[in-house]
Structure formats: C-alpha cells, structure tokens
C-alpha positions as CSV (number, residue, x, y, z in Angstrom):
1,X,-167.8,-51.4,268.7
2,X,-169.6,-54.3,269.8
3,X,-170.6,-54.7,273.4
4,X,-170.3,-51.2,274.0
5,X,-173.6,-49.4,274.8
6,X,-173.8,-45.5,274.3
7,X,-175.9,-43.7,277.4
8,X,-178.4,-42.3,276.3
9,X,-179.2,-38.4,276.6
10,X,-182.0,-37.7,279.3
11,X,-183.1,-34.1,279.8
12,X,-182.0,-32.0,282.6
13,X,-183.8,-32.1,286.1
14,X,-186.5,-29.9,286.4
15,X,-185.6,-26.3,286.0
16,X,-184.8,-24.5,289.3
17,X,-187.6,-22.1,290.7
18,X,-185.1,-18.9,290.1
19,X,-182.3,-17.6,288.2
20,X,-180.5,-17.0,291.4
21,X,-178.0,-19.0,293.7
22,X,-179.9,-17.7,297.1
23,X,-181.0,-19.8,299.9
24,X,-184.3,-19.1,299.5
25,X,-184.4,-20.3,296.1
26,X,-182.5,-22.9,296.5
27,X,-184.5,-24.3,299.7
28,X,-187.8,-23.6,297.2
29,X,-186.1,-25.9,294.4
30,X,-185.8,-28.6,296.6
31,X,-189.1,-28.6,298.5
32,X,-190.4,-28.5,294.9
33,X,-188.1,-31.5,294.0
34,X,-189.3,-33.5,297.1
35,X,-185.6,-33.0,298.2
36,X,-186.4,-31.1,301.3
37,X,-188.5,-32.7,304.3
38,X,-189.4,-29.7,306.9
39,X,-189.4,-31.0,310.8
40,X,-192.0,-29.4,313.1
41,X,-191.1,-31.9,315.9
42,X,-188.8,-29.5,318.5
43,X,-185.3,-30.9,317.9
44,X,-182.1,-30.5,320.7
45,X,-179.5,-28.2,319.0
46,X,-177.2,-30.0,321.5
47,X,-176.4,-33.1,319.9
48,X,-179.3,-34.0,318.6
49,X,-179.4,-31.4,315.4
50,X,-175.9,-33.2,314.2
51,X,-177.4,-36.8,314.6
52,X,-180.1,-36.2,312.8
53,X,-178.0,-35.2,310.0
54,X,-175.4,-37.4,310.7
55,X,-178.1,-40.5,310.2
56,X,-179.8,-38.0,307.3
57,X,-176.7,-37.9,305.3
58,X,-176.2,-42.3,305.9
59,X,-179.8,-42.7,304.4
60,X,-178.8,-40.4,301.0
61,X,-182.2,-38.4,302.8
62,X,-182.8,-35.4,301.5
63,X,-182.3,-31.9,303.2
64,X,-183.8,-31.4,306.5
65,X,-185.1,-27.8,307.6
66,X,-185.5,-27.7,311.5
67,X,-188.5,-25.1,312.6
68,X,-188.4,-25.9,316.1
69,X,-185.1,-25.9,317.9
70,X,-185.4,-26.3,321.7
71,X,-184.4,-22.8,323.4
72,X,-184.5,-21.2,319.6
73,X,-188.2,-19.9,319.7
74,X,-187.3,-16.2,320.5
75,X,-184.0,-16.0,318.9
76,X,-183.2,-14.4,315.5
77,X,-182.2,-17.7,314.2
78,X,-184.9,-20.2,314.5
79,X,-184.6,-22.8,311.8
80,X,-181.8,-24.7,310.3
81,X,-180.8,-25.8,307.1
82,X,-178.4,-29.2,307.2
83,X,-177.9,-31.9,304.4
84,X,-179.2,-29.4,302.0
85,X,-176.1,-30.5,299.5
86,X,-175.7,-34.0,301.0
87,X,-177.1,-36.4,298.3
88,X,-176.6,-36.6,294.8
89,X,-179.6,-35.9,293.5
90,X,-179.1,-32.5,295.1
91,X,-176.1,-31.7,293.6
92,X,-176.9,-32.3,290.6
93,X,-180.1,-30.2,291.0
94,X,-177.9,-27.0,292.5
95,X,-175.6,-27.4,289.3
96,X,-178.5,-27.9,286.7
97,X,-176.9,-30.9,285.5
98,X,-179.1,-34.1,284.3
99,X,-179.9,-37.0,286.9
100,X,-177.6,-39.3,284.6
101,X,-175.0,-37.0,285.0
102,X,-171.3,-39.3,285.4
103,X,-168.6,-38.2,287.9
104,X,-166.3,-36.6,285.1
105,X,-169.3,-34.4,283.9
106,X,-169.7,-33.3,287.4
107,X,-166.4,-32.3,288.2
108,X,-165.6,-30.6,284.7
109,X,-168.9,-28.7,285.7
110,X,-168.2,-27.0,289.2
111,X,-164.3,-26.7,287.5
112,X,-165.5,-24.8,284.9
113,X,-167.8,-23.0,287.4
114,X,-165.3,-21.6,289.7
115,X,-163.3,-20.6,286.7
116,X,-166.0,-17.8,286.8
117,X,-167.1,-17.0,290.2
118,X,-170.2,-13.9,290.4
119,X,-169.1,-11.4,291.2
120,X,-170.5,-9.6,294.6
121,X,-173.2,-6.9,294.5
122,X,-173.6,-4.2,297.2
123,X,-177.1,-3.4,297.7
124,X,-179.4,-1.2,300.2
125,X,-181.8,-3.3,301.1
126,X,-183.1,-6.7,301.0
127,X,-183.3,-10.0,302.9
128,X,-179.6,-9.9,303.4
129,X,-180.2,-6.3,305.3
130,X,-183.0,-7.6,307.4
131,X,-181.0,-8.2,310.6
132,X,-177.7,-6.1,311.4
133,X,-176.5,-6.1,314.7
134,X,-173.2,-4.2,315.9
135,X,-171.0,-3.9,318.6
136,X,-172.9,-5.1,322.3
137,X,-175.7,-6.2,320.0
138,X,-173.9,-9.3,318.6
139,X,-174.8,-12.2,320.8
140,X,-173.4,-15.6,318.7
141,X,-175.6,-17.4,321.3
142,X,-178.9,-16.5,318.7
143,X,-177.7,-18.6,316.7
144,X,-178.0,-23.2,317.4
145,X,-174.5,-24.5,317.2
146,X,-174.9,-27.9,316.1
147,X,-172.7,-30.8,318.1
C-alpha cells in the first residue's frame, strides 16, 4: 500500500541485570538504565515523600530511591522506592519489551503474562527472612507512610 510505512524492528532494551522479578534486581536494572536517580538530601515522609513523586511522576522522571527520610535513620525501613514503574520507559524495561513497543503489544504482553503467574516458593533463608518481627515486636510506625 502506498503511504503506509512499516515500523521498523528495533532490538529489545538492554537485557535486565537478573533472571529474577526481585526488587533488588529490578532497582539494579534501572540504576543501570539511568532510570533510577538516588536522593541523599533528607526528605519529610510527611507530605513531602508523595510530592516529590507526585511532581516525579508529572516530569515522566525516573524512579526515585529516598536514603534519607527525616525520623527514618534508626528504623528497619530507611529508604523508599516510589515512581519505580511510573514512566514508560520503565515499563517497558520491567516487561523486556523493545522501546518502540505500541500500546497493543503492551497490553497483549502483561495479558499473556498474568495468564501464567510464578508460582510462590517457600524458602529458609534469604533477604526476604532478614527481618521477622511477631506479636509486641510489630511496630507499623518503622516503616515512612507517605502523604
């Protein structure tokens, strides 16, 4: 047909640093992407946290990890992950998918991927063991609770 251009085929995004779908991974994919920007400046978990992401996520910015959260030095949580999955560019990362990716491509992807969810695995130890807290020990207040 005339007038009608075919898109060309670009090769996938560069491969992710793991096999995995983990946090860790996936916050080491984007820093290696230049999709992750880490803040050292001490940030207010009252208010200020979900502005910052609010005006993150306006810009198309890419994910924000917050090391210093005011009154979160000593706590078991003291960073925060927010507009890790915000932008495009990052989804199409997290689902492997090419930058020129269209809409329809993206949506038949995640469709086909919940289709086939992992299944869970119990393990002994790990990362996921590292902190376990029960009964008095639970204190939600370790944890910033963005506004």
């Amino acid at each position: 047909m005339h007038g009608v251009e075919k898109k060309a085929k670009t090769k996938p995004i560069t491969p992710p640093a793991s096999n995995g779908p983990d946090m860790r991974s996936w916050m080491r994919d984007l820093e290696m992407a230049g999709l992750l920007r880490r803040v050292k400046a001490k940030v207010d978990w009252d208010e200020e946290i979900g502005a910052l992401a609010r005006a993150n996520l306006a810009l198309k910015g890419a994910g924000l990890l917050l090391e210093n959260i005011k009154d979160y030095q000593d706590t078991i949580c003291t960073q925060v992950l927010t507009c890790a999955v915000g932008a495009r560019d990052q989804i199409l990362r997290l689902a492997r998918l090419p930058r020129d990716a269209t809409d329809k491509e993206l949506v038949r992807h995640f469709k086909n991927v919940y289709r086939k969810p992992i299944a869970p695995v119990t393990v002994e130890n790990g990362p996921v063991k590292s902190n376990i807290l029960t009964g008095a020990e639970i204190d939600l207040n370790q944890f910033p609770a963005a506004k």
